[in-house]
One Martini backbone bead per residue (centre of mass of N, CA, C, O) as a GRO file, in nm:
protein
  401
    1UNK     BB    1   6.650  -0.150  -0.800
    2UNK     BB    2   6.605  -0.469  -0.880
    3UNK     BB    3   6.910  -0.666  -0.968
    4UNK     BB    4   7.076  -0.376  -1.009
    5UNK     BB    5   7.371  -0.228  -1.100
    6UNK     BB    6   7.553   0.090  -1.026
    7UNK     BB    7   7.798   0.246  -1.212
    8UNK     BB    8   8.056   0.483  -1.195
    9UNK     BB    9   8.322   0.782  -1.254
   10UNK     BB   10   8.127   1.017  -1.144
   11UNK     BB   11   8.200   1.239  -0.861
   12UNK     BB   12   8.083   1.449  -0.854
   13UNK     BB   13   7.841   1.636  -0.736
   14UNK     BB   14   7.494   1.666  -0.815
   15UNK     BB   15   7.453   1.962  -0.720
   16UNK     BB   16   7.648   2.041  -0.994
   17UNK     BB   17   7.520   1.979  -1.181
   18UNK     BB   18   7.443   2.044  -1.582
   19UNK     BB   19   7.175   2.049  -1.774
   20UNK     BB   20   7.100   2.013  -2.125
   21UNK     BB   21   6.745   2.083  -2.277
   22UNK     BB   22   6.666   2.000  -2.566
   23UNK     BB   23   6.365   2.193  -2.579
   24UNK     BB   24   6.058   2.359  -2.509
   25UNK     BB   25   5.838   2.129  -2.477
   26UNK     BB   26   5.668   1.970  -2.242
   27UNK     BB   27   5.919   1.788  -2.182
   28UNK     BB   28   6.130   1.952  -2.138
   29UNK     BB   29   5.978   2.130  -1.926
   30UNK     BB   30   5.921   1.912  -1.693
   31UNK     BB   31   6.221   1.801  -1.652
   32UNK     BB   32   6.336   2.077  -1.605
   33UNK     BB   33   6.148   2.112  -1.337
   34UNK     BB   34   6.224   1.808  -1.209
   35UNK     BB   35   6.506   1.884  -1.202
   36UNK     BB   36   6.519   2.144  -1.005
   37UNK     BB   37   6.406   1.998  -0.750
   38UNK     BB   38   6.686   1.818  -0.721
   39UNK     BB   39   6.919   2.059  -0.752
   40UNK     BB   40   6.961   2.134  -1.059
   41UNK     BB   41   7.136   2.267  -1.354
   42UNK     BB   42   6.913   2.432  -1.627
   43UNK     BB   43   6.939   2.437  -1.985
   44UNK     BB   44   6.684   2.540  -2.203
   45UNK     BB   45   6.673   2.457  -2.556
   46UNK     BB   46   6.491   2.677  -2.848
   47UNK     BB   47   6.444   2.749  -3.205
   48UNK     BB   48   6.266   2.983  -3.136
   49UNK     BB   49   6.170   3.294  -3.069
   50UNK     BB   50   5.967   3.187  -2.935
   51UNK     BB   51   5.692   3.083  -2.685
   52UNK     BB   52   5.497   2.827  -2.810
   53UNK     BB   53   5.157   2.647  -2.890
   54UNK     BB   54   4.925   2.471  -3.028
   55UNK     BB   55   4.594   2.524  -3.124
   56UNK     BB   56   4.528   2.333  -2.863
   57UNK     BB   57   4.437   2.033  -2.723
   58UNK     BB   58   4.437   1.841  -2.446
   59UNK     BB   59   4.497   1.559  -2.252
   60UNK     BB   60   4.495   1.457  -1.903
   61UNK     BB   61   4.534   1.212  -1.739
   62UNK     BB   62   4.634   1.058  -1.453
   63UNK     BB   63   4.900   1.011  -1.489
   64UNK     BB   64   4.946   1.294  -1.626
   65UNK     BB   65   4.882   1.454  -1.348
   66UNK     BB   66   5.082   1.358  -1.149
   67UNK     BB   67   5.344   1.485  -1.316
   68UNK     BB   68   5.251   1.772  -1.265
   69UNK     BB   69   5.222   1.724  -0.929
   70UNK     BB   70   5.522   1.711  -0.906
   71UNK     BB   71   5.606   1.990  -1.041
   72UNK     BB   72   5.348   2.183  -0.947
   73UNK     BB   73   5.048   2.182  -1.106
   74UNK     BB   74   4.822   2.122  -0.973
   75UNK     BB   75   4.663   2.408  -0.921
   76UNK     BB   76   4.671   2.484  -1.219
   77UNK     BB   77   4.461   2.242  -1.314
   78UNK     BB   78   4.205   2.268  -1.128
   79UNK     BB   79   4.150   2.585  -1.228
   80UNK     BB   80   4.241   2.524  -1.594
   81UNK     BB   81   4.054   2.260  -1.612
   82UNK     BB   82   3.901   2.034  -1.756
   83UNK     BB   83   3.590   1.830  -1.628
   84UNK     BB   84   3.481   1.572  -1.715
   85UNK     BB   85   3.241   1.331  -1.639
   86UNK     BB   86   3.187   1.214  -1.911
   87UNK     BB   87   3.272   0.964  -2.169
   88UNK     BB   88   3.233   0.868  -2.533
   89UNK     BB   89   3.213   0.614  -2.755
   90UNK     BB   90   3.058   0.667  -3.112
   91UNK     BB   91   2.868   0.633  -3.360
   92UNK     BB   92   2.908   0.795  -3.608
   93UNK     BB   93   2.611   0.835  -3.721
   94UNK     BB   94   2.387   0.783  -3.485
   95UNK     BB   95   2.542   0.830  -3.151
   96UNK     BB   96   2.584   0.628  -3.035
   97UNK     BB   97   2.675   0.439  -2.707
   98UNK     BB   98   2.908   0.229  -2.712
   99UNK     BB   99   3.118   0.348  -2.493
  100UNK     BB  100   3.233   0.416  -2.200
  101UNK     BB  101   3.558   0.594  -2.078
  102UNK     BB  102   3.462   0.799  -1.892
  103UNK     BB  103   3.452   0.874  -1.540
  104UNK     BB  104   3.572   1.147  -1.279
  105UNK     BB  105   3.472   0.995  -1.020
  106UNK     BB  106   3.623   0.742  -1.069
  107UNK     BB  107   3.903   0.840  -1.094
  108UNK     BB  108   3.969   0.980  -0.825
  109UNK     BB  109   3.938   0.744  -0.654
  110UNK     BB  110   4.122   0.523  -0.813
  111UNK     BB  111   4.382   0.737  -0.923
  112UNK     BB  112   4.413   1.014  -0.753
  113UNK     BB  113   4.332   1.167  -1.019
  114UNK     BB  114   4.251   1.363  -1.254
  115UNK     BB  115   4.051   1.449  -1.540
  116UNK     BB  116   4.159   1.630  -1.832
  117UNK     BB  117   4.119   1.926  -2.010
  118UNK     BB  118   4.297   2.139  -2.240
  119UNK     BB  119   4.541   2.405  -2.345
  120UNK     BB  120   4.767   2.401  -2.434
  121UNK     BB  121   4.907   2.643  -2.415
  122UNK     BB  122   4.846   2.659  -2.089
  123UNK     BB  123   5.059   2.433  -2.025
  124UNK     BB  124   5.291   2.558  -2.120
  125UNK     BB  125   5.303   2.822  -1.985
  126UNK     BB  126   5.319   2.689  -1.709
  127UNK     BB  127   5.575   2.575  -1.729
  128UNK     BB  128   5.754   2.801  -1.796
  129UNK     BB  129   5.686   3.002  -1.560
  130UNK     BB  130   5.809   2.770  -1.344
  131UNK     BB  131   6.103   2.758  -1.470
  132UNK     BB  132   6.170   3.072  -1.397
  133UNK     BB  133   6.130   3.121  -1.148
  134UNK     BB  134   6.385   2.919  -1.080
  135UNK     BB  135   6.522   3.061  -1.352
  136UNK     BB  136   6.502   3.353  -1.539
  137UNK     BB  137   6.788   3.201  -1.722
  138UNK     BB  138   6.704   2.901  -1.876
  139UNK     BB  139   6.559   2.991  -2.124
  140UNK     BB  140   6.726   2.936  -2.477
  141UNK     BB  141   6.596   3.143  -2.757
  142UNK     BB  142   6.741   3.073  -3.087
  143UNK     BB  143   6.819   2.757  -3.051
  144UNK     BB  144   6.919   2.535  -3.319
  145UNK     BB  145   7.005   2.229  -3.280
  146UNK     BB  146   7.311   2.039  -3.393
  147UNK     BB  147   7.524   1.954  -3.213
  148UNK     BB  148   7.746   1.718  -3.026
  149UNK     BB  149   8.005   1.652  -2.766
  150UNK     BB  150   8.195   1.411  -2.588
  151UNK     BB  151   8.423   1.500  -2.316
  152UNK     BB  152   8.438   1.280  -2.105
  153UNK     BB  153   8.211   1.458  -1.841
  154UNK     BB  154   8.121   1.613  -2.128
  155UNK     BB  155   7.888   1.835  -2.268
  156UNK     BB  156   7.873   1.967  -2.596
  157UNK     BB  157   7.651   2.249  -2.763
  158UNK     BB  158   7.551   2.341  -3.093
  159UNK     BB  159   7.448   2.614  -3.258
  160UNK     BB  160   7.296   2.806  -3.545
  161UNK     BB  161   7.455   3.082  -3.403
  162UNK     BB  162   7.727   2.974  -3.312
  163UNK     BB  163   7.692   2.869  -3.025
  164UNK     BB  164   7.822   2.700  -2.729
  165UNK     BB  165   7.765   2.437  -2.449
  166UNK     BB  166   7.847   2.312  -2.149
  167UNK     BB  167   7.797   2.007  -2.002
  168UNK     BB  168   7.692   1.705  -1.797
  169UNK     BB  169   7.408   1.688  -1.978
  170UNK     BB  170   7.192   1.561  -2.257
  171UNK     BB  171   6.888   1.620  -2.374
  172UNK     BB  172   6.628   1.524  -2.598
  173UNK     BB  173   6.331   1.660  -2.680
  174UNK     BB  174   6.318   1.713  -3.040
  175UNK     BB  175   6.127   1.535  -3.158
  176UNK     BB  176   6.047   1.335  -3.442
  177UNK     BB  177   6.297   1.509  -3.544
  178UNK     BB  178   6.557   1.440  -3.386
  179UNK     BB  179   6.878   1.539  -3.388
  180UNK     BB  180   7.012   1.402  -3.148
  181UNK     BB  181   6.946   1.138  -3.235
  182UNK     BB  182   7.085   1.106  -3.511
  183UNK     BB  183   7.308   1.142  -3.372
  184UNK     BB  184   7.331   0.918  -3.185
  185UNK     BB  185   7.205   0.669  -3.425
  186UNK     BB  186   7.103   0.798  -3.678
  187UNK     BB  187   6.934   0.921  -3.957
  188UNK     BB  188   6.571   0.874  -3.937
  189UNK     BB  189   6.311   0.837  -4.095
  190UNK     BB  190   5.968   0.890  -4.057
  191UNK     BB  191   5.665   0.690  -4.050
  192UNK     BB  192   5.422   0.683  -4.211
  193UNK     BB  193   5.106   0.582  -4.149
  194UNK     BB  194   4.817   0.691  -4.310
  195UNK     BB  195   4.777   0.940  -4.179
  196UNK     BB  196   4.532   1.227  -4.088
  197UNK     BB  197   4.509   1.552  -3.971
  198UNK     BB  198   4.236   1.723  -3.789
  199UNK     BB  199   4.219   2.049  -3.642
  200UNK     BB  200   4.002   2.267  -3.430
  201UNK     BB  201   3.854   2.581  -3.291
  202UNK     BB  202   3.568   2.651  -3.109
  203UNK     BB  203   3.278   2.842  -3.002
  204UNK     BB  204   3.060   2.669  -2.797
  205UNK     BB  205   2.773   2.823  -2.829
  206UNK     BB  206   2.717   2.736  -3.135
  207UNK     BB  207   2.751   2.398  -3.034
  208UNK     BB  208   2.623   2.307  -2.772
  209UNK     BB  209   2.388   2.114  -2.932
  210UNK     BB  210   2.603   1.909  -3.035
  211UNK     BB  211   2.696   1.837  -2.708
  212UNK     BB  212   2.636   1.463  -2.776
  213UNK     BB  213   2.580   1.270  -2.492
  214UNK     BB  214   2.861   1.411  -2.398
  215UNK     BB  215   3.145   1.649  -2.327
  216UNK     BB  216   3.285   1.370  -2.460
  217UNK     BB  217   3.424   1.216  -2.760
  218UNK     BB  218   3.399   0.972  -2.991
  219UNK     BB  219   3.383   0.925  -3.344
  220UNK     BB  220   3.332   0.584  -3.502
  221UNK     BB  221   3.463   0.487  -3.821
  222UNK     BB  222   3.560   0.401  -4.144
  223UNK     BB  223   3.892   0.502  -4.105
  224UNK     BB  224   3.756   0.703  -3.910
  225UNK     BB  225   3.787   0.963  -3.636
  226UNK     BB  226   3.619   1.187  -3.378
  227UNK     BB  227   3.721   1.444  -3.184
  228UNK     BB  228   3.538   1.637  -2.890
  229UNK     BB  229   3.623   1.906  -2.629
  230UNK     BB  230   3.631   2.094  -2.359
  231UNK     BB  231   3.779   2.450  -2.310
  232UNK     BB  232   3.835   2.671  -2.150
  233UNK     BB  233   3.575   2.663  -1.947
  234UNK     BB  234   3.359   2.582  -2.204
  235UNK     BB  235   3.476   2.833  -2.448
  236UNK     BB  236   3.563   2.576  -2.596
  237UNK     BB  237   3.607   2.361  -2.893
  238UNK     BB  238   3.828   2.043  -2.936
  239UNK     BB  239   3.935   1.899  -3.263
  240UNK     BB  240   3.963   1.576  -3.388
  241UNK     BB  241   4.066   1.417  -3.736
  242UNK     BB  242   4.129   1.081  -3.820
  243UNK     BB  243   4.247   0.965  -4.161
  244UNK     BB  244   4.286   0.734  -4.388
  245UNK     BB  245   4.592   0.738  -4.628
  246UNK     BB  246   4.795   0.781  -4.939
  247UNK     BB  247   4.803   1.080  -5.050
  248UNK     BB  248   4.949   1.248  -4.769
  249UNK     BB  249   5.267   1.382  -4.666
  250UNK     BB  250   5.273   1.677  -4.562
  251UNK     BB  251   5.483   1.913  -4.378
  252UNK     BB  252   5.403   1.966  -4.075
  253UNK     BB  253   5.152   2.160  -3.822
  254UNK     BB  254   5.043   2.443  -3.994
  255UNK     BB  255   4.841   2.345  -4.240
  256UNK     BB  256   4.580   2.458  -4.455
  257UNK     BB  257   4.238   2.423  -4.416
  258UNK     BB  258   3.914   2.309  -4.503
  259UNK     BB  259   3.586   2.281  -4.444
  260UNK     BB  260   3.510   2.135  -4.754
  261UNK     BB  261   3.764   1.918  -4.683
  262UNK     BB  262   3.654   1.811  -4.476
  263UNK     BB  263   3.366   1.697  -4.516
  264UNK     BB  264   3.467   1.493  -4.719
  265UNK     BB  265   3.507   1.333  -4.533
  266UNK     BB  266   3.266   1.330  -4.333
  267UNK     BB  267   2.990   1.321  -4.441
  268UNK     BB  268   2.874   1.057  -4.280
  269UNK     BB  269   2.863   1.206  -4.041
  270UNK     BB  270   2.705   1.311  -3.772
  271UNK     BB  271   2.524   1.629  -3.699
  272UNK     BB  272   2.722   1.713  -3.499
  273UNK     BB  273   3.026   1.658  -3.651
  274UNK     BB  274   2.971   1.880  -3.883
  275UNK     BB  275   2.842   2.167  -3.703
  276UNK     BB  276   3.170   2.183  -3.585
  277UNK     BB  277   3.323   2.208  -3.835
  278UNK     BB  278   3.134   2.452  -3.989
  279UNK     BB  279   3.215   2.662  -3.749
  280UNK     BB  280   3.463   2.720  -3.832
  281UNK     BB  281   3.699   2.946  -3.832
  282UNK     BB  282   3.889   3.104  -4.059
  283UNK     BB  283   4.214   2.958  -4.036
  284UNK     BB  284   4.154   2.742  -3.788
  285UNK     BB  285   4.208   2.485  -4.025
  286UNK     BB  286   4.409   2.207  -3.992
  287UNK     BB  287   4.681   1.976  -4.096
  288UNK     BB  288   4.853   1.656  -4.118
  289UNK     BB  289   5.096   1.396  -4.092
  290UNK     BB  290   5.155   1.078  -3.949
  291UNK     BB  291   5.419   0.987  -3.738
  292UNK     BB  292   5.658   0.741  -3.661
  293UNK     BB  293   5.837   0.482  -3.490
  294UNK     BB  294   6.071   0.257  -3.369
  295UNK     BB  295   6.201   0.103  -3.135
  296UNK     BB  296   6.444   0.146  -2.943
  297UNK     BB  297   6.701  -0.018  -2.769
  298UNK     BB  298   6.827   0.273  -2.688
  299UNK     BB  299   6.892   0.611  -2.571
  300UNK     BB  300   7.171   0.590  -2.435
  301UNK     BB  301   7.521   0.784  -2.441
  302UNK     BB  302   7.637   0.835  -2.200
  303UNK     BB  303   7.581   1.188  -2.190
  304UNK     BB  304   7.313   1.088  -2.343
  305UNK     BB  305   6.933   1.131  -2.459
  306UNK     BB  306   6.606   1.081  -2.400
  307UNK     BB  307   6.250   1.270  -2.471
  308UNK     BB  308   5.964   1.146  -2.581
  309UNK     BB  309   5.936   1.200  -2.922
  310UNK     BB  310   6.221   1.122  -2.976
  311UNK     BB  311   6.208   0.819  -2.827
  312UNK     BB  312   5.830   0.791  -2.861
  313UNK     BB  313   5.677   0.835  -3.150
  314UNK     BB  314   5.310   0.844  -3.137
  315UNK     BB  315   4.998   0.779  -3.169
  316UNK     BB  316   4.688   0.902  -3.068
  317UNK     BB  317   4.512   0.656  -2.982
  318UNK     BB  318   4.587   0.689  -2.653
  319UNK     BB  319   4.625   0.965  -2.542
  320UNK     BB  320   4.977   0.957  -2.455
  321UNK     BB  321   5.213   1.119  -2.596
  322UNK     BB  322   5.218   1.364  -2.356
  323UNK     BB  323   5.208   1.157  -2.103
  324UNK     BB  324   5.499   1.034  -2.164
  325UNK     BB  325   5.626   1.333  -2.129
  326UNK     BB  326   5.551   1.379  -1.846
  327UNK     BB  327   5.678   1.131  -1.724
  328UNK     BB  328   5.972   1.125  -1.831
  329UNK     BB  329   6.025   1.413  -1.685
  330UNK     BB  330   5.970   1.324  -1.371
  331UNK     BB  331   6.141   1.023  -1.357
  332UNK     BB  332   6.454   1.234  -1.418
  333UNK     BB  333   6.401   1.338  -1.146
  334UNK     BB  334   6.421   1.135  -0.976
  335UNK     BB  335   6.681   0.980  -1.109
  336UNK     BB  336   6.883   1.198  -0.968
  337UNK     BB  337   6.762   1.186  -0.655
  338UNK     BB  338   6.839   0.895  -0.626
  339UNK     BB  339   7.164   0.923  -0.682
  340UNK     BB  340   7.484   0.974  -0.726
  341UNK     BB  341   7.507   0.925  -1.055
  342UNK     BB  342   7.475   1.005  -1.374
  343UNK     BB  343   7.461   0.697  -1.475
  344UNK     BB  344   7.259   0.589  -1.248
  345UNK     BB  345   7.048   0.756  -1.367
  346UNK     BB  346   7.012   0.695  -1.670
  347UNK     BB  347   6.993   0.417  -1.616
  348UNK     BB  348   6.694   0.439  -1.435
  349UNK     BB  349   6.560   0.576  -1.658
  350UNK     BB  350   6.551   0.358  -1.911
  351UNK     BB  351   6.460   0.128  -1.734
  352UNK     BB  352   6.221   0.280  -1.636
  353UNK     BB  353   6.069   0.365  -1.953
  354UNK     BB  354   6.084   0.179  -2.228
  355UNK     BB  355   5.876  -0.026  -2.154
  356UNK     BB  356   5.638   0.150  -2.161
  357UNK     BB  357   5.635   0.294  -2.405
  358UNK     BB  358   5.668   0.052  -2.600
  359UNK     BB  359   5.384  -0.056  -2.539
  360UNK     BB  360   5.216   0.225  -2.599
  361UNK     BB  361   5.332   0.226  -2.906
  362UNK     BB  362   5.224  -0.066  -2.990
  363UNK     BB  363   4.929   0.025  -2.881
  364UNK     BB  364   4.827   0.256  -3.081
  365UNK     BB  365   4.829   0.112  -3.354
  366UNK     BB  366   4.626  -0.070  -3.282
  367UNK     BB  367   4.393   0.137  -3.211
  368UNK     BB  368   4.329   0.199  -3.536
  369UNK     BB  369   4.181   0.014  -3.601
  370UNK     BB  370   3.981   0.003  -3.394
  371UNK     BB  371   3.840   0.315  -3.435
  372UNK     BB  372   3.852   0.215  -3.760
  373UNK     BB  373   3.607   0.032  -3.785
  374UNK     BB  374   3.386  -0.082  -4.013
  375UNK     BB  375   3.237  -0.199  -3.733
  376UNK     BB  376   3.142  -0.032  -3.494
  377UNK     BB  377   2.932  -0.177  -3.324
  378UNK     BB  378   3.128  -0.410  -3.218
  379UNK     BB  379   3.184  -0.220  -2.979
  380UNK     BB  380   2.991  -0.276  -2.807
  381UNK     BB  381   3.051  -0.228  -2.474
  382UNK     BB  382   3.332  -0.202  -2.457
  383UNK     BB  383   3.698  -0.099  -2.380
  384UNK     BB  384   3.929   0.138  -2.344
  385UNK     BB  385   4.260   0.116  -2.437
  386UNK     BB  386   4.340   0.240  -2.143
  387UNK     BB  387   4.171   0.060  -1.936
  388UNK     BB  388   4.307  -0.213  -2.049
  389UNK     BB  389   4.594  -0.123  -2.013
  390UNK     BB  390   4.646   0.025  -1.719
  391UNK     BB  391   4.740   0.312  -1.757
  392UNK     BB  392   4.665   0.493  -1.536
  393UNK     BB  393   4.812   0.371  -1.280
  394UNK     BB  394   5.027   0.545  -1.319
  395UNK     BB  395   5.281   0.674  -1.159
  396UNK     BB  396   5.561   0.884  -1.082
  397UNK     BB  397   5.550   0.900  -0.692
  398UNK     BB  398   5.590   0.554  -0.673
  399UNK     BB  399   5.739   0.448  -0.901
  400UNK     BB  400   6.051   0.265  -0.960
  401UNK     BB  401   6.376   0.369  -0.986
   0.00000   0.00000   0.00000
């Protein structure tokens, strides 16, 4: 990096270096797979007892794209992810279509990496299943991550089941309500947003006449926005609503709804928004209430840091949220790969990635305004949130550590 000089006191040898990283979620796993490639030893925990992830879908974005193609799933997704080839956000009643968001083979010449759709899930096992092969005993689930203390140049984390260990590096992945944050910076509610989702998952035969006038769509009307696309090669449709509310904040992430609470929300949206709610089985049908937090000034204390939702979580209008922690788990193993030292990695990724994050993290906030105005019309014709702020763009693998 230009401009600046890195110093530290840590000797030892790079490749002897041991990182621990709290959270097990798609950020965790990328940062520990990208850690490996550089040749550090990585040991990751988790609190769940097993490993898995929401049935829900994943956009994956080009630059989010890149990070996987890094740590080497380029392969994993050209085989199972979904390539809409057009893509738009269209009038909540009419279905017009108001401005088209992708054409994924301009996005190939463009930006080198596909445009994907999946079910996060598939990308979460297949993370998992690459960090283990490169270490078959990298991933400690039951551990429920409580404190760490740090002395001299090693950090020990302490777990609820009684264990500990000591590390040279500890990274918190564990998401918007982050223990690790807590500890670094003191505990910080997060801010409810007054935003509400609901997502579901249906079987695409029976709603694929539904499935128009693109592969990929955003319905957007007043307060509320609703998105759904083809996952598992097009046999599955992956539901997003999102709608402004003040009367709910209940905590969770599989809170279950109903299809005709869903419906009251949506009643006035066009019949084929309604066709594939209506389709959801019993059972299959979530809500949660959407929390963001303010940006932090600084990420990283000593030898410990933060990484994805612990330190930039952000609302998902600009479909960026598992991107920026893609980005951040490759970006964490380039600076470790580029360093002398610990202390120069933790600098080169702090100072990589914050301005970024908080610019993504305070344009989503503003696009929900965007996506959810009384008079949708009137973005007829405009450029989609992510294409005007030049998100596609960045790299991963040539952007500047």
């Amino acid at each position: 990096m230009v401009g600046h000089t890195f110093t530290s006191v840590m000797k030892i040898p790079m490749r002897n270096v041991h990182v621990l990283v709290i959270g097990a979620g798609i950020g965790g796993l990328t940062a520990a797979l990208a850690l490996q490639r550089a040749g550090l030893k990585v040991s990751v925990f988790e609190a769940a007892l097993q490993l898995g992830e929401l049935g829900a879908g994943l956009t994956i974005s080009p630059n989010a794209t890149h990070a996987l193609e890094y740590v080497g799933l380029g392969p994993y997704m050209a085989e199972h992810g979904d390539k809409p080839e057009t893509g738009a956000s269209v009038h909540y009643q009419t279905g017009e279509v108001l401005y088209y968001t992708q054409r994924n083979s301009e996005f190939r010449e463009k930006y080198g990496a596909e445009y994907y759709q999946i079910h996060r899930a598939d990308v979460h096992g297949a993370l998992a299943d690459a960090v283990r092969a490169n270490d078959a005993n990298a991933i400690h689930l039951s551990h429920a991550f409580k404190s760490f203390v740090q002395s001299g140049e090693t950090v020990s984390a302490t777990f609820a089941n009684g264990q500990s260990l000591t590390g040279d590096v500890l990274i918190g992945c564990d998401g918007v309500r982050s223990v690790v944050r807590g500890e670094l910076f003191g505990v910080e509610v997060p801010r409810f947003t007054g935003q509400v989702a609901f997502r579901g998952l249906v079987d695409a035969e029976p709603v694929r006449e539904h499935i128009v006038p693109t592969p990929s769509s955003t319905a957007m009307g007043p307060g509320r926005i609703f998105t759904r696309y083809f996952v598992r090669k097009g046999k599955l449709v992956n539901f997003v609503g999102i709608a402004r509310t003040d009367a709910w904040k209940e905590e969770g992430w599989r809170i279950p709804a109903t299809v005709d609470e869903m419906l009251s929300v949506y009643s006035d949206f066009n019949e084929h928004a309604r066709a594939i709610i209506k389709s959801t089985p019993p059972g299959q049908l979530f809500k949660w209430a959407l929390f963001d937090r303010n940006p932090l000034p600084q990420w990283t204390k000593g030898r410990v840091t933060l990484l994805g939702d612990a330190a930039h979580a952000m609302l998902p209008f600009l479909g960026m949220g598992a991107a920026m922690g893609f980005e951040d788990g490759a970006i964490i193993g380039r600076c470790f790969e580029a360093s002398s030292t610990i202390d120069e990695a933790l600098a080169r990724y702090e100072k990589a990635r914050k301005e970024r994050t908080t610019m993504v993290l305070l344009n989503s906030r503003k696009q929900g305004s965007v996506y959810q105005s009384d008079n949708p019309a009137s973005m007829r014709g405009q450029t989609s949130g992510e294409l005007r702020l030049g998100l596609f763009d960045y790299n991963v693998k040539t952007v500047e550590v």
